[in-house]
C-alpha positions in Angstrom: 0.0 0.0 0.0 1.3 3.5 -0.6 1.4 6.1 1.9 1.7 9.6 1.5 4.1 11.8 3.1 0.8 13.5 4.9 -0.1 10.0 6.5 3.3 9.6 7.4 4.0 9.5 11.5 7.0 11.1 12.8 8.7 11.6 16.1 7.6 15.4 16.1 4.2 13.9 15.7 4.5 12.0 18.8 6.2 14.7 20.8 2.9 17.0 20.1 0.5 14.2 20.4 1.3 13.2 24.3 2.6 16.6 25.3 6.2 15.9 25.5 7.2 19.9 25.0 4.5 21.2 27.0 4.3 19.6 30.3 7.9 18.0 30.1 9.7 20.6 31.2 12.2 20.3 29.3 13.7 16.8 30.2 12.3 14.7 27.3 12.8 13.9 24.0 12.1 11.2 21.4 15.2 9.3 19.4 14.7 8.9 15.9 14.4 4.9 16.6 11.0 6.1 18.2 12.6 5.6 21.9 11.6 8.0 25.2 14.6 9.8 26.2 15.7 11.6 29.3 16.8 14.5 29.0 18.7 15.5 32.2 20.4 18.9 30.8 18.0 19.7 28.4 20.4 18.7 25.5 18.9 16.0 23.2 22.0 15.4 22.0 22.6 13.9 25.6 19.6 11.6 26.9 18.9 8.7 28.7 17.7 6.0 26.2 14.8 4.3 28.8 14.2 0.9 26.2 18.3 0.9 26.8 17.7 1.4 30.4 15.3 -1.4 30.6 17.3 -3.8 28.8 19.9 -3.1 31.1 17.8 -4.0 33.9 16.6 -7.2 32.3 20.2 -8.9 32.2 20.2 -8.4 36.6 16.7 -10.5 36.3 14.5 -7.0 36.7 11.9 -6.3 34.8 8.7 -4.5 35.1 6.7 -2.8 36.8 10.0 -0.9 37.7 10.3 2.8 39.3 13.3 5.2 37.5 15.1 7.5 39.1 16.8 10.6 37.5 18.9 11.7 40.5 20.2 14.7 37.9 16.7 15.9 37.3 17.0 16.8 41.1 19.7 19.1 40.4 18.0 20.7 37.6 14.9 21.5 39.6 17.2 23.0 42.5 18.8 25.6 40.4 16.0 26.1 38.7 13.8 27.5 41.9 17.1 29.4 43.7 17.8 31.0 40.2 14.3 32.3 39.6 14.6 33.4 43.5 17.8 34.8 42.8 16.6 36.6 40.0 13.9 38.0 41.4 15.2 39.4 44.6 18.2 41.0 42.2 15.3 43.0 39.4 13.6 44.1 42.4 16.4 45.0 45.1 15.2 43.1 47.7 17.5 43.2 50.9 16.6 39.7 52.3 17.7 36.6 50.9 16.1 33.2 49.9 16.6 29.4 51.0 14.2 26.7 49.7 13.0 23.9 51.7 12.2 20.5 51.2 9.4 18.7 53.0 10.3 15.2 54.0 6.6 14.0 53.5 6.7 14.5 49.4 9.3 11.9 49.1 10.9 10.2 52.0 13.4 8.1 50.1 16.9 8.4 51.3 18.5 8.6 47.7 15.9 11.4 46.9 16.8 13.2 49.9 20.3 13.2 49.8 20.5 14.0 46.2 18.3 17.1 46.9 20.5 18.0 49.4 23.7 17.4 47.6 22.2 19.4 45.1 20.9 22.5 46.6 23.9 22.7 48.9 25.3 25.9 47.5 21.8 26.9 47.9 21.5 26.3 51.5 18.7 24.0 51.3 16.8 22.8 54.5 14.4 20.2 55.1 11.1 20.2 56.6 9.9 17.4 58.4 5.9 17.0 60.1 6.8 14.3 62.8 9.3 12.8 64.9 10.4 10.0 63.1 11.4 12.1 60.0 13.7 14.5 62.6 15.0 12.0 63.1 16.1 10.5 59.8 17.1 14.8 59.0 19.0 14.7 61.9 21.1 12.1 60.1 21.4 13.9 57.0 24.3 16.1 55.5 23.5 19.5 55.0 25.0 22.8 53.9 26.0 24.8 57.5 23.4 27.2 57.7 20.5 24.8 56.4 17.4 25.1 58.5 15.6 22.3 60.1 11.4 23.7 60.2 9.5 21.3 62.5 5.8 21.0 61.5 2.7 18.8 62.7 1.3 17.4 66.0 4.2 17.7 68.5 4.4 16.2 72.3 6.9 16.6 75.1 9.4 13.6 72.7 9.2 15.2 69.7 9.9 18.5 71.5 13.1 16.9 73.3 13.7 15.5 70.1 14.0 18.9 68.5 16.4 19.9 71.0 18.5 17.4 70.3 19.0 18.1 67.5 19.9 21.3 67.8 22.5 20.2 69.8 23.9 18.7 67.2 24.6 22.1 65.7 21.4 22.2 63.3 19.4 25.1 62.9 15.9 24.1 64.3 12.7 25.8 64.3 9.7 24.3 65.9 6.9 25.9 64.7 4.0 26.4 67.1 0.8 25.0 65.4 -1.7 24.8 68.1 -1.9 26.2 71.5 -1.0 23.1 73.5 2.5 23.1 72.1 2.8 26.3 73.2 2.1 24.5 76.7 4.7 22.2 76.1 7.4 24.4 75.0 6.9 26.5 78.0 7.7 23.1 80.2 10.3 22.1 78.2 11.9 25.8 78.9 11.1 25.4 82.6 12.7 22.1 83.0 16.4 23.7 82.3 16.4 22.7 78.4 16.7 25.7 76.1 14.2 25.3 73.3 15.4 25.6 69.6 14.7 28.6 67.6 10.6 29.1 67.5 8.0 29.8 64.7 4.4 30.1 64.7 2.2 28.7 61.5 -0.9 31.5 61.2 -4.3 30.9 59.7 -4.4 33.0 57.1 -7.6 34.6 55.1 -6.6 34.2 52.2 -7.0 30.5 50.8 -5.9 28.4 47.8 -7.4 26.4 45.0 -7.4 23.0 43.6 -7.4 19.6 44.7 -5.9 20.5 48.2 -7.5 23.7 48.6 -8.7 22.9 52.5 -5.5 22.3 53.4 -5.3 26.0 54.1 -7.5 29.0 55.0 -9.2 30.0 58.2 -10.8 26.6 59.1 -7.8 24.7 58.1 -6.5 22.2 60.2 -2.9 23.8 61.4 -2.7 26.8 62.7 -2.8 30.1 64.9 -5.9 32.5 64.8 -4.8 36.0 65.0 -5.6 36.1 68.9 -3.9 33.2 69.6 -0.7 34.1 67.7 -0.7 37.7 70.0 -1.3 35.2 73.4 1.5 32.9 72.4 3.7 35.8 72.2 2.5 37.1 75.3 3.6 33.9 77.1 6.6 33.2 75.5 7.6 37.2 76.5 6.4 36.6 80.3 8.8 33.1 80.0 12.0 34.8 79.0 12.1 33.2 75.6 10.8 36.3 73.0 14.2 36.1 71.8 14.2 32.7 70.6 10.9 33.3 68.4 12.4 33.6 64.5 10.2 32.6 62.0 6.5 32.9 60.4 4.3 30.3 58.9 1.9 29.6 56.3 0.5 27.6 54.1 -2.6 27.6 51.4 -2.0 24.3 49.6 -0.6 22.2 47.6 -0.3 22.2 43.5 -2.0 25.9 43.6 -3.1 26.7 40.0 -4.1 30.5 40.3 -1.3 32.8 40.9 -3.9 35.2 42.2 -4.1 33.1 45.2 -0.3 33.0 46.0 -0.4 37.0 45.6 -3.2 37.1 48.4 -1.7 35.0 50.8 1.8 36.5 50.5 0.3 40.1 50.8 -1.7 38.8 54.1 1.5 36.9 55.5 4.0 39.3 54.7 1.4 42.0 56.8 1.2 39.8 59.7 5.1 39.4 59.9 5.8 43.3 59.4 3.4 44.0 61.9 4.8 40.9 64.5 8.3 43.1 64.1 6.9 46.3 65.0 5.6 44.3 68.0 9.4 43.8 68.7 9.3 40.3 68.2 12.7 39.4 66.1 11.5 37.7 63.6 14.0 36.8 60.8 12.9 34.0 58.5 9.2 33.8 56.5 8.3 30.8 55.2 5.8 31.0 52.6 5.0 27.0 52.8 4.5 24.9 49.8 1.7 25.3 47.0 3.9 26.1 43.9 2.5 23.7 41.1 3.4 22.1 38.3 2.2 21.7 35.3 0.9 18.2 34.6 -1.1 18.6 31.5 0.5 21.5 29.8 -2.3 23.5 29.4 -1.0 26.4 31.5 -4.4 27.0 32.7 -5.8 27.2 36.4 -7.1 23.8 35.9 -6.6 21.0 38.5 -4.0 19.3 36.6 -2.0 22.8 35.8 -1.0 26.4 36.7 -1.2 29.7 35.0 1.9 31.0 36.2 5.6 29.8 35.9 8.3 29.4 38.4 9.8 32.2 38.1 6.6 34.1 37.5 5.7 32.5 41.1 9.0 34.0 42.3 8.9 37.6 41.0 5.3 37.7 43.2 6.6 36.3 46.2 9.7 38.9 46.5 7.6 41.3 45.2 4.8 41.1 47.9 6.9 40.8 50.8 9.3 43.5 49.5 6.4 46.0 49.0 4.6 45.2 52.8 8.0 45.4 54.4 8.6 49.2 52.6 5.8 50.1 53.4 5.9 48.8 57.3 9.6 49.9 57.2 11.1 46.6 58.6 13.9 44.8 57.5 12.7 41.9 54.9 13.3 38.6 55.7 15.1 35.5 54.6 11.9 33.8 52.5 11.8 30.2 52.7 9.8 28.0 50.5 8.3 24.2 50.8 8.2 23.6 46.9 8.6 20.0 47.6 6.5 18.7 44.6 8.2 21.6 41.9 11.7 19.7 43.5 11.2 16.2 42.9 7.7 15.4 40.9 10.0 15.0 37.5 12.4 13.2 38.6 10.9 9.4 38.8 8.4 7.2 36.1 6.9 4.1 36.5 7.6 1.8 33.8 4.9 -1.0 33.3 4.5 -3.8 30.7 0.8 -4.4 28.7 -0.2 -7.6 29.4 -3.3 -7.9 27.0 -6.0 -5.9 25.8 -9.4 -5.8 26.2 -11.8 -5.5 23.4 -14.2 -2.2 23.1 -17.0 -4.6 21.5 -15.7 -5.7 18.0 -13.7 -8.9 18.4 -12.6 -10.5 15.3 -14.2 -11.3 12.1 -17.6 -10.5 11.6 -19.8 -13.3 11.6 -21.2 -15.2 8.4 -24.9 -15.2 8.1 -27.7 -17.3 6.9 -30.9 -17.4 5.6 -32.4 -18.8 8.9 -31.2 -16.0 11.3 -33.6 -14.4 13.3 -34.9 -10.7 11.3 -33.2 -8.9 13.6 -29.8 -10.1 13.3 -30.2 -9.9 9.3 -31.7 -6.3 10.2 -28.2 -5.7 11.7 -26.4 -7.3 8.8 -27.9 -4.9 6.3 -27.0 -2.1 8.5 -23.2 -3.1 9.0 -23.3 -3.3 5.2 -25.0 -0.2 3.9 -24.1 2.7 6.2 -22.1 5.6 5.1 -20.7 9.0 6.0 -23.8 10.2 4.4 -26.6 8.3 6.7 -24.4 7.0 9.6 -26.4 9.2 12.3 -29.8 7.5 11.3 -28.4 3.9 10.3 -27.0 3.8 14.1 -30.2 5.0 15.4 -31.3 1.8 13.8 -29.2 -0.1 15.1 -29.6 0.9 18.9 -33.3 -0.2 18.5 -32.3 -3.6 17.0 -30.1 -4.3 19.4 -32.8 -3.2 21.6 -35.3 -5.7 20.3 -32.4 -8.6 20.1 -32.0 -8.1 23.9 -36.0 -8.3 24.6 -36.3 -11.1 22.6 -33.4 -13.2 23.9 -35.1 -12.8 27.8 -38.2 -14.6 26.0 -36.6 -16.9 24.6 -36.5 -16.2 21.4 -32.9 -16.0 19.9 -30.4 -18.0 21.2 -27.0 -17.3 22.5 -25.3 -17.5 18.8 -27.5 -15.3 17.5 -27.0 -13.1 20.2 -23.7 -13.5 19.7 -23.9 -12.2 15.9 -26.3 -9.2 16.6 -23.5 -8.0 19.3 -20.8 -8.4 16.8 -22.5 -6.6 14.6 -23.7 -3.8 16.5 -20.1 -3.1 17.9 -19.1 -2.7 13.8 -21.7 -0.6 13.6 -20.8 1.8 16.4 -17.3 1.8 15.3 -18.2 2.7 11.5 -20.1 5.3 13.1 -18.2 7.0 15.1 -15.2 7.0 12.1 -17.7 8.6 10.3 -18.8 10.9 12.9 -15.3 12.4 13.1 -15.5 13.7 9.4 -17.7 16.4 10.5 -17.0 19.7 11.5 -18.8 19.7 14.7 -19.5 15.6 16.5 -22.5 15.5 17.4 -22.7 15.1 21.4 -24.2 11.2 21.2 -21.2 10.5 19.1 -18.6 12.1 21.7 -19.9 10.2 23.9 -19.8 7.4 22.3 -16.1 7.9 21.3 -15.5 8.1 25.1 -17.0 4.7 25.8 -16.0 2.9 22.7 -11.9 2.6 23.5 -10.2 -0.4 24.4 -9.1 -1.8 27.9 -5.3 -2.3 28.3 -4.3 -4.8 30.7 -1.1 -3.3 32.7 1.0 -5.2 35.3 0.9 -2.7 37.9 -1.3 -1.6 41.1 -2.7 1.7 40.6 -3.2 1.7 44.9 0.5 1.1 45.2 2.4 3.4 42.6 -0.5 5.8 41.3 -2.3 6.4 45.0 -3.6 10.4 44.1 -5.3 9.3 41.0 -7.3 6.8 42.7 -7.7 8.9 45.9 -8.0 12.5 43.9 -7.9 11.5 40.4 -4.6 13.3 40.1 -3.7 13.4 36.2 0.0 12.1 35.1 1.2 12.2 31.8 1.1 8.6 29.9 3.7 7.8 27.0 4.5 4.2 25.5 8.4 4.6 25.6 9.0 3.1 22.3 7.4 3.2 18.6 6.9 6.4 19.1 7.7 6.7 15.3 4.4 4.6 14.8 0.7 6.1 14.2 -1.2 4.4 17.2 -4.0 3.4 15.9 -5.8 2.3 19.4 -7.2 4.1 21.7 -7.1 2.6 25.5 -7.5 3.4 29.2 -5.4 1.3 31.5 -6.5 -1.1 33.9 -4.5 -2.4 36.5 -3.4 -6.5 37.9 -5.5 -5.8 41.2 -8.9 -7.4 42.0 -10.9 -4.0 42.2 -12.5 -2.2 39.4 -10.9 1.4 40.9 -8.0 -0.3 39.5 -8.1 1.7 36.7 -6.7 4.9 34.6 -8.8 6.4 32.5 -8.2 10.1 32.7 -5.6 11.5 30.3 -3.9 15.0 29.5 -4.5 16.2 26.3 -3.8 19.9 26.6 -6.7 22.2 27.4 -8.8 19.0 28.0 -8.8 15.6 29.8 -9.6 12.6 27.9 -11.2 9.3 28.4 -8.3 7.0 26.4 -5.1 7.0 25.6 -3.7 7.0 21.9 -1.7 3.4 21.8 0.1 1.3 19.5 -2.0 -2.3 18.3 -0.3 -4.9 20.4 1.8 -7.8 18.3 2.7 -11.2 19.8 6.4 -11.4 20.9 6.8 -8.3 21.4 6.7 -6.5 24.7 4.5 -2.8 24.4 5.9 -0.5 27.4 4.3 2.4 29.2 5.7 5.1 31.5 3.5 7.0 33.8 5.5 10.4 34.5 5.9 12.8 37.0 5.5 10.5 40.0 8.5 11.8 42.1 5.8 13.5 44.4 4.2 11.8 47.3 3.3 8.4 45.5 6.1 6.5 47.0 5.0 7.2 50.4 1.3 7.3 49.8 0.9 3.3 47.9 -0.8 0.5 49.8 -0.5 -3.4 49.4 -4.0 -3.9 47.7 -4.0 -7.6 46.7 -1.0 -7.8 48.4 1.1 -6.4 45.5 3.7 -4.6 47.3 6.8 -1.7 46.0 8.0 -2.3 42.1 11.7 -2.6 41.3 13.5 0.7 41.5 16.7 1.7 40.1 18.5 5.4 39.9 19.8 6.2 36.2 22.5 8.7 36.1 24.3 9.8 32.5 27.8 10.0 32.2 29.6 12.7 30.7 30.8 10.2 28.1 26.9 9.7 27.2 27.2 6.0 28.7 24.4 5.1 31.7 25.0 4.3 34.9 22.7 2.3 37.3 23.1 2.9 40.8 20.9 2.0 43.8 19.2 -1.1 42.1 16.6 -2.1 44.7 14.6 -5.4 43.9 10.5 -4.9 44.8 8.8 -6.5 47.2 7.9 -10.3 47.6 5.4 -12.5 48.2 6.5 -13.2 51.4 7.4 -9.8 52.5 4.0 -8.2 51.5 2.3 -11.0 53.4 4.6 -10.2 56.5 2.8 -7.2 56.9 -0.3 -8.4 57.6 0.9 -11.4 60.2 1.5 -13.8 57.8 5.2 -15.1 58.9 7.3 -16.9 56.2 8.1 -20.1 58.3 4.6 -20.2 60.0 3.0 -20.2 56.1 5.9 -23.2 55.4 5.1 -24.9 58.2 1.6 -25.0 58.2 1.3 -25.8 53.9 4.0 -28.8 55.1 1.8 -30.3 57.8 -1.1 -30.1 55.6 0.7 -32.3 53.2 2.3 -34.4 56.0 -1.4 -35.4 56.3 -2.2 -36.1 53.0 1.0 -38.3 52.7 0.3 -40.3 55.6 -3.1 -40.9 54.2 -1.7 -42.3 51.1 -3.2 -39.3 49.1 0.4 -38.6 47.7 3.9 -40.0 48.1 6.9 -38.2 49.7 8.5 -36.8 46.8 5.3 -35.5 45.5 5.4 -33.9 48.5 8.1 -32.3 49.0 8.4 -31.0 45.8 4.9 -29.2 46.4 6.6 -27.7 49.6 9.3 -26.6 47.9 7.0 -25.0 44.8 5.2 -22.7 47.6 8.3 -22.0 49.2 9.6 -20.4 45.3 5.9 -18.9 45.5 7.1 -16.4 48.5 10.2 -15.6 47.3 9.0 -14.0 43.9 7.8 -10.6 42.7 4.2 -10.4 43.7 4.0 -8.9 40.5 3.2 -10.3 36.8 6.5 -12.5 36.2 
């Protein structure tokens, strides 16, 4: 068959087609084989080929589902938000500085963590952590000398004492008052002879954000001083002798903000609240503007969701800005501004990798079926249909066919039409539906039945991976992430597919897609050939889904490996950590290794002694289950 250079696919195709350019960031590209790259300096000439990567993996015995790691994507990110910072406090002559922060909570892996911090040394990048087990683990960490340490969430007299140690340790620690009860116990910890570390208070602010997270901030928000409690706790903390130790202001609106409007309010309202705190004589030095700065996960640059109207450094030049002006106007000294970007920092910098195990079929299955003179009227009625419709009378030829179908289904419950004949009509009506809607799309306008129609009438593409355990905020929030197949991308897909998950439950499921201004209902994917693997990455997961995934079904963490390019262009693995097994995911739940042996042997003790089995039957079956805990609990 000839094909004209119009029909022809090409990578810039595919680059346009799933967004590459526009919610990328920068960090991906396409090889002319049709292969995903990584992109960690933005070069194309210097990428990360992830089919290499894979194959890689495959001679250690790893495959898929498998979690990648750009480690050098974290550096990227880092200079990206102190430069636009840097930036903006230079155009606008702003005589505080800037250090950004990192919230433990966003992604708690040690090798993301210490890569941030390796990377946004020079930068003087802190950590903030919401409990005491993760001041812990930051207590452990390197950091640059003058990195802060901001202690957030629920805190008792431990994690107080905690705090202080720390500080001993020669870290700068704040521990923010959030309630008024830890005010209580900062007082006793004061009064028991240990000096407290440096102290902030987190403020309910007015002003509240948007999006999926939006009630994370605002007046009724969970965390938090009102105004009248933020003057008593400074009352108190003057009566106790410890004014001096108070250094730092906190709030916080959200996460993934998508309105920059928003962010201008709440740094307006902050920045008044600390200006006027310092006129109060409380030494306040440090303002920390939380998290909430988004990223753009469909690439529509909208206030949608799944987006944000505003760019990094656009987000920068406002927060400078703000606090500049109210600290003018106040005449105070401006402060060092910190910001919690943990999801700008790391979201980019991991993918899921899964493998399509099969698809399932939107209605048309094979071959249409052959019909004879003895079918039932209805089914012929449905054969003349399938035969004769056109662009020209597609909408009232499927008309027709919905009311035969219609009539097969009535008649069938009588008794009528047996299951072959149903069999035929359904075949038929799916060909139908999908004529229909091919024609449909020649119009200038769809009509809405045939939208949706086009969003129901997609295929079903069976992927070995838990959306519970690696995809958790687009079950819990339906949280959009870019999809790509990372090869073929040279290919026209001709499919169109959501993705279901391995797991038992019918949430399982991704079916929300970014396609610029819109979502969609399916995926564009390549037809799926035998003996040979199709793979698909979900992006931008670097951001809370590590620490967020549960053990649905028991399928527990994938395979994860860091990727790092060498200045050579070769790739280096490091950090190659095998997923969970059987038997560890079961461990969770009670279910010990040697107890689960020991019972499955006794049970075939029994059987053997009752001359059900012999020995070695036996013990092979013993050693089979043992095999069975020691595997991937994923597809092999």
């Amino acid at each position: 068959m000839n094909v004209s250079v119009a029909d022809r696919f090409t990578t810039a195709d595919a680059v346009e087609l799933y967004g590459l350019d526009a919610w990328g960031n920068g960090y991906l590209a396409i090889s002319d084989e049709g292969n995903l790259l990584v992109t960690p300096t933005r070069e194309p000439a210097r990428a990360i080929d992830v089919s290499a990567v894979l194959k890689l993996l495959s001679q250690r015995g790893i495959g898929t589902p498998l979690l990648l790691r750009f480690p050098q994507l974290l550096q990227g990110q880092v200079e990206e938000l102190a430069g636009s910072f840097s930036r903006a406090i230079a155009e606008y002559g702003y005589g505080g500085s800037f250090q950004p922060v990192f919230p433990l909570k966003v992604n708690q892996q040690r090798t993301a963590v210490e890569g941030l911090l390796a990377s946004g040394a020079r930068f003087g990048l802190g950590l903030e952590v919401g409990s005491r087990p993760e001041l812990l683990g930051a207590a452990a960490l390197a950091a640059s000398p003058g990195a802060i340490v901001v202690c957030n969430g629920f805190k008792d007299r431990e994690y107080l004492s905690a705090a202080a140690m720390v500080a001993r340790l020669g870290r700068q620690v704040v521990v923010v008052i959030e309630k008024p009860f830890e005010l209580e116990a900062i007082l006793e910890l004061a009064a028991s002879g240990r000096v407290p570390p440096l102290i902030g208070f987190r403020i309910r602010l007015q002003a509240r954000g948007a999006g999926l997270w939006e009630k994370s901030g605002g007046y009724a928000s969970k965390f938090g001083l009102s105004t009248r409690q933020l003057l008593q706790a400074v009352e108190r903390l003057s009566q106790a002798g410890l004014r001096d130790h108070v250094a730092l202001l906190h709030f916080h609106i959200g996460s993934q903000i998508p309105e920059i409007r928003k962010i201008k309010n709440a740094v307006r309202e902050g920045g008044r609240i600390y200006a006027k705190l310092c006129k109060l004589g409380v030494p306040l030095r440090f303002l920390d503007v939380g998290g909430g700065l988004g990223i753009d996960y469909d690439g529509s640059k909208t206030s949608s969701d799944a987006s944000v109207n505003y760019t990094v450094q656009e987000y920068a030049n406002d927060v400078v800005f703000g606090i500049g002006e109210v600290c003018a106007e106040e005449s105070v000294a401006p402060p060092t501004i910190l910001c919690e970007s943990g999801r700008m920092l790391v979201a980019y910098h991991s993918m899921l990798v899964t493998d399509v195990r099969g698809a399932i079929s939107s209605g048309q299955d094979g071959e249409l079926p052959k019909l004879g003179a003895k079918e039932p009227q209805v089914v012929r009625e449905l054969g003349e249909v399938e035969r004769h419709i056109n662009v020209k009378n597609h909408r009232e030829f499927y008309h027709d066919a919905l009311e035969y179908r219609d009539q097969m289904y009535s008649m069938f419950n009588l008794g009528m039409i047996d299951l072959e004949g149903r069999a035929k009509a359904e075949s038929l009506f799916w060909a139908i539906a999908h004529k229909t809607l091919r024609y449909s799309r020649s119009a200038k306008v769809m009509a809405e039945e045939f939208a949706e129609l086009e969003s129901r009438l997609h295929d079903k593409y069976i992927c070995n991976f838990s959306v519970f355990q690696s995809l958790p905020d687009h079950w819990a929030l339906d949280q959009l992430f870019p999809v790509v197949p990372i090869h073929r991308l040279n290919e026209r897909p001709t499919r169109r597919a959501s993705l279901v998950d391995i797991t038992c439950d019918s949430d399982g499921e991704v079916d929300k897609f970014v396609d610029g201004r819109r979502i969609k209902g399916a995926l564009e994917v390549h037809e799926l050939t035998a003996g040979r693997p199709y793979h698909l990455a979900f992006l931008l997961v670097g951001a809370y889904q590590d620490t967020m995934g549960d053990l649905h079904n028991l399928f527990g963490r994938v395979h994860e490996a860091e990727v790092l390019l060498e200045p050579d262009g070769g790739i280096v693995l490091r950090n190659v950590r095998r997923g969970e097994l059987a038997g560890q995911a079961l461990a969770y739940f009670g279910f010990e290794e040697k107890v689960l042996v020991a019972r499955v042997g006794a049970s075939l003790e029994e059987r053997v002694t009752a001359g059900e089995m012999d020995g070695a039957e036996a013990a092979s079956l013993l050693e089979d289950y043992r095999k069975g805990l020691r595997r991937y609990t994923y597809l092999g």
